[in-house]
C-alpha positions as CSV (number, residue, x, y, z in Angstrom):
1,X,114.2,114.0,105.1
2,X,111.5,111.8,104.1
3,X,109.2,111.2,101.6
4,X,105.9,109.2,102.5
5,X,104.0,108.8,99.1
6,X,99.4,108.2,100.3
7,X,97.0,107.0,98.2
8,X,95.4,110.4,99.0
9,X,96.3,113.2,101.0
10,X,93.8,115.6,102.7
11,X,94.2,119.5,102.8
12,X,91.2,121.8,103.6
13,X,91.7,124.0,100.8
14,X,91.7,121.1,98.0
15,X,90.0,118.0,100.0
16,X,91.8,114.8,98.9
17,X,94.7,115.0,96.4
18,X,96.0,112.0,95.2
19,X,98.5,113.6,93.2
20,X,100.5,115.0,96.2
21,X,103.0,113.5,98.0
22,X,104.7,114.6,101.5
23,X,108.3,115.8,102.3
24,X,109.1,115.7,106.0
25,X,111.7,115.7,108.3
26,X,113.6,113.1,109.9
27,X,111.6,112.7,112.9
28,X,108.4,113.5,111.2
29,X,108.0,116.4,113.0
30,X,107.7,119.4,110.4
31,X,106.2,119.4,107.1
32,X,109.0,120.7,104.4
33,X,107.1,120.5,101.3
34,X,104.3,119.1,99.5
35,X,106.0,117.5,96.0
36,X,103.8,116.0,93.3
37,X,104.3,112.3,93.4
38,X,105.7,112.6,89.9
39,X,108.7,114.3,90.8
40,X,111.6,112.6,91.3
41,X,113.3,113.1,94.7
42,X,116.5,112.2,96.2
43,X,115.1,111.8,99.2
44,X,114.2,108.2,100.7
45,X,110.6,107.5,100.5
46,X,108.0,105.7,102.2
47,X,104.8,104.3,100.4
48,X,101.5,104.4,103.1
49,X,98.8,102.4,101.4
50,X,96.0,104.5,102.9
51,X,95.3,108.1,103.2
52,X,97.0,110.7,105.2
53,X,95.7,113.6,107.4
54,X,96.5,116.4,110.1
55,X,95.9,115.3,113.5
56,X,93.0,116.3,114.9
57,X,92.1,119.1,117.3
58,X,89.6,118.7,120.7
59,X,87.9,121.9,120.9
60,X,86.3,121.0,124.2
61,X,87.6,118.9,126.9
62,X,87.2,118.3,130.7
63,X,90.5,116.2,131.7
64,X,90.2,117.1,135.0
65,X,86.6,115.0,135.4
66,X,88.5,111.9,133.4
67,X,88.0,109.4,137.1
68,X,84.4,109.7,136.7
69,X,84.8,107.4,133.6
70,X,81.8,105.0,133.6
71,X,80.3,106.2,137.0
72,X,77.2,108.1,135.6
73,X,74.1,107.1,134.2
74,X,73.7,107.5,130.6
75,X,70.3,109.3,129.2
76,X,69.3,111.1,132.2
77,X,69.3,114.6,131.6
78,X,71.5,117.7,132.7
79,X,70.0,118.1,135.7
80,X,70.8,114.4,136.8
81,X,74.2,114.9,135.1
82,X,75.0,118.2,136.5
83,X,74.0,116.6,140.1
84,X,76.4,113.8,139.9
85,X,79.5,115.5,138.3
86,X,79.3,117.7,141.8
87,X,78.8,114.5,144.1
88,X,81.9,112.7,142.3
89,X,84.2,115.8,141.8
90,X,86.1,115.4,145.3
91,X,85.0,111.8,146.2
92,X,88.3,110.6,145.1
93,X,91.7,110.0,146.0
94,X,94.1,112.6,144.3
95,X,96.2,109.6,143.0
96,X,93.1,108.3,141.6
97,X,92.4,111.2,140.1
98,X,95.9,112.2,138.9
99,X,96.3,108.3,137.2
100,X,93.4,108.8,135.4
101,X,94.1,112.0,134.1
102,X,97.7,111.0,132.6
103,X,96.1,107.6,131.1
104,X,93.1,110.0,129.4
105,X,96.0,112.8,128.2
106,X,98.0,109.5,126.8
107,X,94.9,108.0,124.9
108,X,94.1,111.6,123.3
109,X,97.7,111.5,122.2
110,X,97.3,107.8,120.6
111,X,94.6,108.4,119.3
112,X,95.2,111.4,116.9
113,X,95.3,114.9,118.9
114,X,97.5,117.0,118.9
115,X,95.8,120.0,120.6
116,X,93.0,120.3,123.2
117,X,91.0,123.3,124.5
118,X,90.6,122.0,128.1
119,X,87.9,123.0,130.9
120,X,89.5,123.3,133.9
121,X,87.7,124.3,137.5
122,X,91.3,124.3,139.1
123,X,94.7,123.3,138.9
124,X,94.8,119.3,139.3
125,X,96.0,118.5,135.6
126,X,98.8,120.6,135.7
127,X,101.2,118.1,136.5
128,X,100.1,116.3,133.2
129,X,99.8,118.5,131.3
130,X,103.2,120.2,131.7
131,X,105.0,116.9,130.3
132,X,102.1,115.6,127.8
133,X,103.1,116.0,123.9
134,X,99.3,117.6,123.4
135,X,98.9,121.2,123.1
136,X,96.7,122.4,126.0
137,X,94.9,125.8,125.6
138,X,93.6,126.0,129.2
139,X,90.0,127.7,130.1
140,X,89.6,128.4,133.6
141,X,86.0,128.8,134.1
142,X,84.1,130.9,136.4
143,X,80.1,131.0,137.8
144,X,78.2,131.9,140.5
145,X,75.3,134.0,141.9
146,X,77.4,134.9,145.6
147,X,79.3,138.2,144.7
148,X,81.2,137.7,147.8
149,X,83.1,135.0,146.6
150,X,84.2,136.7,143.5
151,X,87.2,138.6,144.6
152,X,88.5,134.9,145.9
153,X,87.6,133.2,142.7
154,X,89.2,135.7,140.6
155,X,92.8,136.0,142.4
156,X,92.8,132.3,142.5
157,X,91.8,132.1,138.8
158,X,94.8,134.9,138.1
159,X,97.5,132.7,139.5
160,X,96.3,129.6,138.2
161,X,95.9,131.2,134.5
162,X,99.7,131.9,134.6
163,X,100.8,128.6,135.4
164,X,98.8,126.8,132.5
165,X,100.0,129.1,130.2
166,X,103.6,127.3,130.8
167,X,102.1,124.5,129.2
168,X,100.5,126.1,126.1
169,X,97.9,129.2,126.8
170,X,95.1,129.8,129.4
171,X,92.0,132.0,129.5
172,X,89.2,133.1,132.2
173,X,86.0,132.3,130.9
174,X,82.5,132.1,131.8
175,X,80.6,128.6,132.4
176,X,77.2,129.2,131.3
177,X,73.9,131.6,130.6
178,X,72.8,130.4,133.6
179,X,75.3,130.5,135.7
180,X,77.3,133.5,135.1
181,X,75.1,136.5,136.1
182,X,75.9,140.8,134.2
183,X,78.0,141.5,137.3
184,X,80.3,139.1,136.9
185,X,79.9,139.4,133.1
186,X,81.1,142.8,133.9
187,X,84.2,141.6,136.3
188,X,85.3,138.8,133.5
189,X,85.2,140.8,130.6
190,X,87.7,143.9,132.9
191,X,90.0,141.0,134.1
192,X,90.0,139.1,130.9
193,X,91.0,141.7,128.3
194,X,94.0,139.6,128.0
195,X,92.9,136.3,126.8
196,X,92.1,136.8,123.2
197,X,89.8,133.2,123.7
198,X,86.8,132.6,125.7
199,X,84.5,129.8,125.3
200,X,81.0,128.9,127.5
201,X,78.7,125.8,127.5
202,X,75.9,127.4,125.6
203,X,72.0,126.2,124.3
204,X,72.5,122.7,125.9
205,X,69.2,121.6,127.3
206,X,65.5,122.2,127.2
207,X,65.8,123.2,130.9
208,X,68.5,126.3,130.0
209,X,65.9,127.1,127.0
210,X,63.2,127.4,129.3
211,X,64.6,129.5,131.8
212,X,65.1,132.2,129.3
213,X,62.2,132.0,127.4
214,X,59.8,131.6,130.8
215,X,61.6,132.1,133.4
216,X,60.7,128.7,134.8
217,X,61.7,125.1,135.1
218,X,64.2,122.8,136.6
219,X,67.0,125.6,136.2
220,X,64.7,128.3,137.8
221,X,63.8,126.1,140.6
222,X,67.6,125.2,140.9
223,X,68.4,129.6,141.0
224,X,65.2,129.8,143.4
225,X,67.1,127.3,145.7
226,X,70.1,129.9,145.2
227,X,68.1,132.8,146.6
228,X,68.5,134.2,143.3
229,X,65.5,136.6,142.6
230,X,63.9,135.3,139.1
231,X,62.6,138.2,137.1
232,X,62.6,139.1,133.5
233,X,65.0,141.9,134.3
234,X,67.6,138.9,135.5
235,X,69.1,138.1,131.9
236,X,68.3,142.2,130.9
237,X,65.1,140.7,129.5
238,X,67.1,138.1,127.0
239,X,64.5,135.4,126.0
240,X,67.0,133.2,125.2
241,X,70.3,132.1,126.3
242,X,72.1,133.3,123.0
243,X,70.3,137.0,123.3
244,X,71.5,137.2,126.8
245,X,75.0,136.2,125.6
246,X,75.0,139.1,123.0
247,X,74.6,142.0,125.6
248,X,77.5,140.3,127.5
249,X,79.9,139.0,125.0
250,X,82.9,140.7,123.9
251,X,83.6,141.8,120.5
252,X,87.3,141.2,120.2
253,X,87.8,137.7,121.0
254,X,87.5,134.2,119.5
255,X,84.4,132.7,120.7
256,X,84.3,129.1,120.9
257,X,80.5,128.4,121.7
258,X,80.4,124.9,123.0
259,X,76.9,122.3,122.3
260,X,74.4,124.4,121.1
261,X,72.2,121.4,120.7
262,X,69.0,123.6,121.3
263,X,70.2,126.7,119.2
264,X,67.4,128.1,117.0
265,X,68.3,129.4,113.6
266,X,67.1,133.2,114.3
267,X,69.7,133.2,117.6
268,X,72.5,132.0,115.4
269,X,72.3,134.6,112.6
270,X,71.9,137.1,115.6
271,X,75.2,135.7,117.0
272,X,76.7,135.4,113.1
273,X,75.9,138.8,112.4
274,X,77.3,140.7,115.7
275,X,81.0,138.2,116.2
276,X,80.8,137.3,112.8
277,X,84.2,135.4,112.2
278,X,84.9,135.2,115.3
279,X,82.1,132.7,116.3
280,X,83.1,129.1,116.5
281,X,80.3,126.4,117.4
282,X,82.1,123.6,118.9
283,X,79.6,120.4,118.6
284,X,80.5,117.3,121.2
285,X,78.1,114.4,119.7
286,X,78.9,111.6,121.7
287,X,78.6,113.5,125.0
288,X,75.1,115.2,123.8
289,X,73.6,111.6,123.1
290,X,75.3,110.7,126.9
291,X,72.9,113.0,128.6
292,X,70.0,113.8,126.5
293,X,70.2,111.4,123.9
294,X,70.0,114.5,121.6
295,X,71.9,116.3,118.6
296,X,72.6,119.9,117.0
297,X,70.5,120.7,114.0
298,X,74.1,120.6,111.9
299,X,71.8,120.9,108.8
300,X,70.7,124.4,109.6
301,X,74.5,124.9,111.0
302,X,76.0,124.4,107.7
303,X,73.4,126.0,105.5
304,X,74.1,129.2,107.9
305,X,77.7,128.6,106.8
306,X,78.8,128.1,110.5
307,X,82.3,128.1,112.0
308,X,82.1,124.0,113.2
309,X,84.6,122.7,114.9
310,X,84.6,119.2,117.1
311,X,84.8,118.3,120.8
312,X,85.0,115.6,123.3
313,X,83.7,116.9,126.5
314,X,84.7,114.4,129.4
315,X,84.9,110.7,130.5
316,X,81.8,111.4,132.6
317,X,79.9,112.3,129.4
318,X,81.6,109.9,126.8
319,X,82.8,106.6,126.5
320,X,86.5,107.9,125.1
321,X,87.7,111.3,124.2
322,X,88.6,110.2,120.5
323,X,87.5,113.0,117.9
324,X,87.5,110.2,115.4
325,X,84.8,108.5,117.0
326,X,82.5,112.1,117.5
327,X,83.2,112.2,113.7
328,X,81.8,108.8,113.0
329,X,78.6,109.4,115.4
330,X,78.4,112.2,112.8
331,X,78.8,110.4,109.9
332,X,76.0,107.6,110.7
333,X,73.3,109.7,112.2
334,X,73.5,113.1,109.7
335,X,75.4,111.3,106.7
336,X,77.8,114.3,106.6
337,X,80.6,113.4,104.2
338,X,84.3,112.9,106.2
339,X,85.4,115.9,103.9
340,X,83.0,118.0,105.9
341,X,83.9,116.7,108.9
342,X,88.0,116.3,108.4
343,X,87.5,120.4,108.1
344,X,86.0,120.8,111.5
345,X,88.2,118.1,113.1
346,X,91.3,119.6,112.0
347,X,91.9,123.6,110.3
348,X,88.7,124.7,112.1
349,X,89.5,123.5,115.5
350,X,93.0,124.7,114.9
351,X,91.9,128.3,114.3
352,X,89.2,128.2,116.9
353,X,92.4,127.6,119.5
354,X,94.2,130.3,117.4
355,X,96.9,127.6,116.3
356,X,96.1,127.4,112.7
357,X,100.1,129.0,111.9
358,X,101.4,125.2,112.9
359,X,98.6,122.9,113.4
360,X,95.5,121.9,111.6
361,X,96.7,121.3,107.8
362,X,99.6,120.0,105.9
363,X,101.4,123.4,104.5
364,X,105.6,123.8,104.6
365,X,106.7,124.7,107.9
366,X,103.8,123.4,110.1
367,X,104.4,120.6,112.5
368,X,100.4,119.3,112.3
369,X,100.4,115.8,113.3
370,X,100.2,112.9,110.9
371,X,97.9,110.3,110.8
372,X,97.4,107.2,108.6
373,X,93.5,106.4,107.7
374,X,93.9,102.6,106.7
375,X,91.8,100.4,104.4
376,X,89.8,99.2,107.0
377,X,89.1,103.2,108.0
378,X,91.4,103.2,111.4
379,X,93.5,106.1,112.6
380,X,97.0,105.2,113.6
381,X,99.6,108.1,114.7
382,X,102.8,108.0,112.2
383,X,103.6,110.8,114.5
């Protein structure tokens, strides 16, 4: 066993300690213990001049868009976005595709996460993700207005749920307000009783606000084009995408709501008070400033005392899927300390993904990740 003997070393429950030292295993795999630095220990030891941490956890991920890296227009709305994620989706070769999915999954890996709750519309980063060292939790998500597709959907989302779950765990879940009408609300929630995690896109534009509260806009228009019939009795009358959500959501699951860049204080102490615990907002800063050059009020977040936990999104949406880098968007626009943020990036996320028994915090027995913060504030992987 080891002994590697920080400056400081983090833990949720105490923040920095730089009276703690930490025992591990040969390979630096499992933690064994966490000895005051005092004690004497017949164990070889290892002095890091710098601090230590858990690795990190990326709440929300699309791997499977990573070969539209660099190919979309920064700062033009979700609309525009949403537009050209659909035009690039198929436009390239699988190898393409594949290649840039394994070099994405690598850099996560490198770059300090060890888990990843990962959108996935089908099955094309299996391959990866069945040899990758990065725990996947898979969320197969489902939409649509054409009932007649559903039955299709749903078997292939069945099949496709039990493969992922060879490579870490899987869930069906629901894409959006907008885009998942009450019948097949209804349908998810019968075939999903299973998956104790679901997780939707959720409050991420002025256009998904808008289409509650009026019933109008670019999102309207975009349903109209559907054929879908635009009423207030559409959404059961919701005036808001997180009301809507609230006759739909069930009770008994962790509920990773992902963005909520437009969530109004009143619709998150609705949402607090019905899932209580079980509400996770997942905030993805780099990719929000991507596409509308716009942030979550994390001030009223935190004084709500919100579950926060931290995501990526995609290469289409960012410039790398590095939760380090979200956390230091956060850092220089909202000046929230790295305490505050080290909690979100690591225990939270790990019990959003329902991990928190082995990742997410240095405790004996746990096999976390361990990463080195240097003098000159870089992350390096010790393993």
């Amino acid at each position: 066993m080891i002994l590697l003997i920080p400056n400081r070393l983090w833990h949720p429950a105490q923040y920095w300690s730089s009276e703690h030292a930490l025992l591990v295993d040969e390979d630096m795999a499992r933690v064994v213990d966490l000895p005051l630095k005092t004690a004497t220990s017949q164990f070889s030891s290892q002095k890091i001049e710098g601090d230590l941490i858990p690795g990190f956890i990326n709440v929300h991920c699309h791997l499977e868009l990573s070969h539209m890296y660099g190919k979309i227009p920064q700062r033009t709305g979700m609309k525009a976005f949403v537009e050209a994620v659909n035009q690039l989706r198929n436009a390239s070769e699988a190898s393409e595709e594949l290649s840039a999915i394994e070099t994405a999954d690598y850099k996560m890996w490198k770059a300090g996460i060890v888990a990843v709750g990962d959108i996935s519309n089908d099955e094309r980063s299996l391959t990866t993700k069945r040899k990758s060292k990065i725990y996947y939790h898979t969320f197969l998500e489902f939409f649509g207005w054409n009932a007649d597709r559903y039955a299709t959907m749903l078997n292939n989302a069945k099949k496709w749920r039990d493969d992922f779950k060879v490579c870490g765990n899987a869930s069906i879940v629901p894409h959006a307000p907008y885009s998942v009408p009450p019948t097949l609300f209804e349908l998810l929630r019968t075939e999903g009783l299973a998956d104790k995690i679901w997780t939707i896109h959720h409050a991420e534009s002025d256009a998904e606000m808008e289409l509650f509260e009026t019933r109008s806009g670019d999102l309207a228009n975009f349903l109209k084009f559907l054929k879908v019939e635009l009423s207030h009795e559409t959404f059961h009358r919701a005036t808001s995408p997180t009301s809507y959500l609230l006759n739909e959501w069930p009770m008994d699951k962790n509920s990773i709501w992902v963005h909520n860049t437009h969530m109004k204080e009143v619709d998150l102490k609705a949402a607090q008070e019905k899932l209580g615990k079980l509400l996770y907002l997942c905030t993805c800063p780099n990719a929000n400033l991507y596409i509308e050059d716009n942030l979550p009020d994390y001030a009223m977040w935190i004084r709500n005392g919100a579950q926060i936990c931290i995501g990526t999104d995609s290469l289409a949406s960012n410039h790398s899927l590095s939760i380090w880098e979200e956390m230091k968007t956060v850092m220089k626009e909202h000046k929230i300390p790295l305490e505050t943020l080290l909690t979100w990036a690591t225990i939270n996320g790990a019990k959003a993904l329902g991990v928190e028994n082995r990742l997410g915090s240095f405790e004996t027995g746990k096999q976390p990740g361990i990463l080195w913060i240097d003098a000159n504030q870089n992350i390096q992987r010790l393993f």
